[in-house]
PATORDREN-513650 format. One record per atom (N, C-alpha, C, O): residue in one letter; x, y, z. Coordinates in pm, whole numbers, plus 32768, in hexadecimal, padded with zeros to 4 digits. Example, Ala and Ser with C-alpha at 12.3 -4.5 7.8 and 13.67 -1.06 7.14 Angstrom:
A85277DC7830C A84CE7E3E830C A85287EB6830C A85907EB4834E S85057F1F82C4 S85577F9682CA S850A80038313 S853D80728324 
***
This chain:
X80547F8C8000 X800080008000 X8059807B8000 X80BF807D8045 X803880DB7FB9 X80A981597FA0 X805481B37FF2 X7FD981AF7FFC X80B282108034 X806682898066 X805182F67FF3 X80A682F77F9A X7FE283567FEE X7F9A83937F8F X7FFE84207FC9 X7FF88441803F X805C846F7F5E X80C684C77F87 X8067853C7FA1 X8007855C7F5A X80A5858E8043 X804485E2806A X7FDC85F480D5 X7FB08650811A X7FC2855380C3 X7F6785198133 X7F9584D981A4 X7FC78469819D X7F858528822B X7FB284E082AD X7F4A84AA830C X7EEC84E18347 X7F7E841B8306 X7EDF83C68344 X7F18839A83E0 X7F2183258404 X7F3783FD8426 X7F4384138492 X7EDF846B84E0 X7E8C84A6849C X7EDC847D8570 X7E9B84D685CE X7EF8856385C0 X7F72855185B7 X7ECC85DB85BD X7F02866285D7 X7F56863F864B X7F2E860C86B4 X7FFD866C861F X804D868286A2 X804E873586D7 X8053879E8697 X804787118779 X806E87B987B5 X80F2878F87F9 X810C872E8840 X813887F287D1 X81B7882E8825 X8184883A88B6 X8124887788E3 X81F287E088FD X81C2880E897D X826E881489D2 X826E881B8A4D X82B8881189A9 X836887F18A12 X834A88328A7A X834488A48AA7 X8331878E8AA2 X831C879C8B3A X837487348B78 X837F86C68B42 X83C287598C03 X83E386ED8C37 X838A869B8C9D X833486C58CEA X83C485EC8C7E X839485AA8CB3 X83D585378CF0 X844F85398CDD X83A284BE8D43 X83E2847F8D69 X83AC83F88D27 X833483DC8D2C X840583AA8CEB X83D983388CD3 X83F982AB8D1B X846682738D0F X83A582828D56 X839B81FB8DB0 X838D81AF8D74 X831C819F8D48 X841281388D44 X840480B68D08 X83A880548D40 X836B807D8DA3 X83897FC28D11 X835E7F738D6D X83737F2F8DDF X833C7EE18E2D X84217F948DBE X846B7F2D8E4F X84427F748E95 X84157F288EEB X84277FF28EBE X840780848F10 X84A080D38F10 X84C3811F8F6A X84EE80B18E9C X854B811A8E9A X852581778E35 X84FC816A8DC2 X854D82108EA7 X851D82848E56 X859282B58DE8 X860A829B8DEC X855B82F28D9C X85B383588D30 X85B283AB8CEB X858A83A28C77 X85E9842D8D2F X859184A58CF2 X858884CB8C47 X85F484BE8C0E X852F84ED8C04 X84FD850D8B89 X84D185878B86 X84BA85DA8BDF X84C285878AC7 X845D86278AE2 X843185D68A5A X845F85908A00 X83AD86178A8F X832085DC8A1D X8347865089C7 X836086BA8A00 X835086498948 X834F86A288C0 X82C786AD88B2 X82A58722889D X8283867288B5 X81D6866B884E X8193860C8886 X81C785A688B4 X811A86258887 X809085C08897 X802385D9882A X801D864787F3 X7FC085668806 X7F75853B87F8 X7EFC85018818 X7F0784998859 X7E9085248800 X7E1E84F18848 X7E248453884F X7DB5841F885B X7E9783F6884B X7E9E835B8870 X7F398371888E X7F46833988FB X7FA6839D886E X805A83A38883 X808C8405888A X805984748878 X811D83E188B0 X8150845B88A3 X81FC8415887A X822383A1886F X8232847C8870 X82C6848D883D X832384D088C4 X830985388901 X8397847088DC X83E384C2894E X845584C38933 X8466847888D4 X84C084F9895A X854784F78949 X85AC84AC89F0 X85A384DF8A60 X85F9843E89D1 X861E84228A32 X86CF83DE8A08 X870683CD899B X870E83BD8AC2 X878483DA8A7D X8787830A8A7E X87CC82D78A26 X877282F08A98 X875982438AB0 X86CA82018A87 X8658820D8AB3 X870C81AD8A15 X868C81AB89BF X8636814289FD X866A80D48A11 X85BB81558A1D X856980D68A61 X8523808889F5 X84F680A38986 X852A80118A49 X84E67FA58A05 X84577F9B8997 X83EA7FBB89C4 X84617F788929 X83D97F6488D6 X83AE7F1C890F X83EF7EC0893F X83247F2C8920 X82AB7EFF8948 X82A17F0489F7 X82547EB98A33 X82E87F528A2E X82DF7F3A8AA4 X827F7FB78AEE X828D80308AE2 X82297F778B30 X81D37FBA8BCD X822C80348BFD X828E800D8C3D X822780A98BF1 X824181248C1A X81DB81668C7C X816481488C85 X821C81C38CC3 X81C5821E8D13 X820D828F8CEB X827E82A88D17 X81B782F28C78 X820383AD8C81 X81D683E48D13 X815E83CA8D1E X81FA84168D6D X820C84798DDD X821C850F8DA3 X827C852A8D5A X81C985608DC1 X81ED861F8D9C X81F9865E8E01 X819B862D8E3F X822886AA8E48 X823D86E98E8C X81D7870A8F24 X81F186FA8F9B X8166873A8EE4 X810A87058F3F X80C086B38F73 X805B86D68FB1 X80EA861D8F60 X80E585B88FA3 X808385768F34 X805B85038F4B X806185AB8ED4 X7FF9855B8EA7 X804E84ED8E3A X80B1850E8DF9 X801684758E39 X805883AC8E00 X803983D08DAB X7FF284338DB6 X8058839B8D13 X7FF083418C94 X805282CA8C7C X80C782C78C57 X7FE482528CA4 X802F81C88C69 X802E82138BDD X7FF082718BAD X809D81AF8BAF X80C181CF8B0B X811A81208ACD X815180D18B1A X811281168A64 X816380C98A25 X81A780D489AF X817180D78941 X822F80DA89C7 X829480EE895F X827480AE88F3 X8254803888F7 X827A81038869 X825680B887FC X82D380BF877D X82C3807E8716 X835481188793 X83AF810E8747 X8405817E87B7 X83E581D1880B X84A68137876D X850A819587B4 X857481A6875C X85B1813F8742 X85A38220871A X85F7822186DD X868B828D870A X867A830686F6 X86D382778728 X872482C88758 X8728830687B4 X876E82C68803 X86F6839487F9 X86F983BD8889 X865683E48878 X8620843488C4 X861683A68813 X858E83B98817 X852E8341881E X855B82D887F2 X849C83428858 X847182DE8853 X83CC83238852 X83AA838F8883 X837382BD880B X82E882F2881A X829582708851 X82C081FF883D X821D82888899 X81C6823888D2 X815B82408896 X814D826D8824 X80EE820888F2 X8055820B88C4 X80238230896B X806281F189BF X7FD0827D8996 X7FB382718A31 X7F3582198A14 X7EE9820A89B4 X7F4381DD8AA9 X7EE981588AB4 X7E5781678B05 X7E12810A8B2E X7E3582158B12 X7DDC81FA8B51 X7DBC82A28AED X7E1B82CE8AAD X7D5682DD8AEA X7D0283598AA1 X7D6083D78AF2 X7D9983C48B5D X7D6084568AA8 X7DA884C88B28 X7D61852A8AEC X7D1F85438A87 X7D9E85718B88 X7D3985EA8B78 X7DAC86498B4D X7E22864D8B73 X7D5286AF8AD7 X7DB5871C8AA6 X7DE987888AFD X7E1887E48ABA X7DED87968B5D X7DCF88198B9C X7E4287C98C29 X7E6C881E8C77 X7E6387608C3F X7EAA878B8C59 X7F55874D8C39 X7FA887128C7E X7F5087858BA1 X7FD8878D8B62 X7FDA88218B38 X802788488AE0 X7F78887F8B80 X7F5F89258B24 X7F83895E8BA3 X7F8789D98BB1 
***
């Protein structure tokens, strides 16, 4: 199947660089900064690349979780899918 040039069959990304903490499944943390979200993922920049397919917890600053699961990692970057719905407002 070819992609149709022009056409992005993705969700709208927002800029958001924010730092965060990312909690593997072992419960070791490691700080990140989310580049972008999506109404289902997001994109982060980190310096230790974590595992595909693995159970994440993002942490933001004000205490608020989103389980998430890593869905590719390429270099000091990696993007997920979050595993549960979020609210916009508070990544604004």
């Amino acid at each position: 199947m070819a992609r149709t040039p022009g056409i992005i069959k993705r969700a709208p990304r927002v800029d958001v660089r924010r730092q965060v903490m990312l909690v593997n499944s072992d419960g070791v943390e490691s700080p990140a900064t989310i580049l972008d979200i999506s109404s289902g993922g997001f994109r982060l920049e980190i310096s230790e690349t974590p595992r595909i397919g693995e159970h994440v917890t993002l942490r933001v600053e004000r205490g608020e979780q989103f389980p998430a699961q890593i869905r590719w990692a390429l270099g000091n970057e990696a993007g997920g899918v979050f595993l549960a719905p979020i609210n916009w407002d508070q990544w604004s």
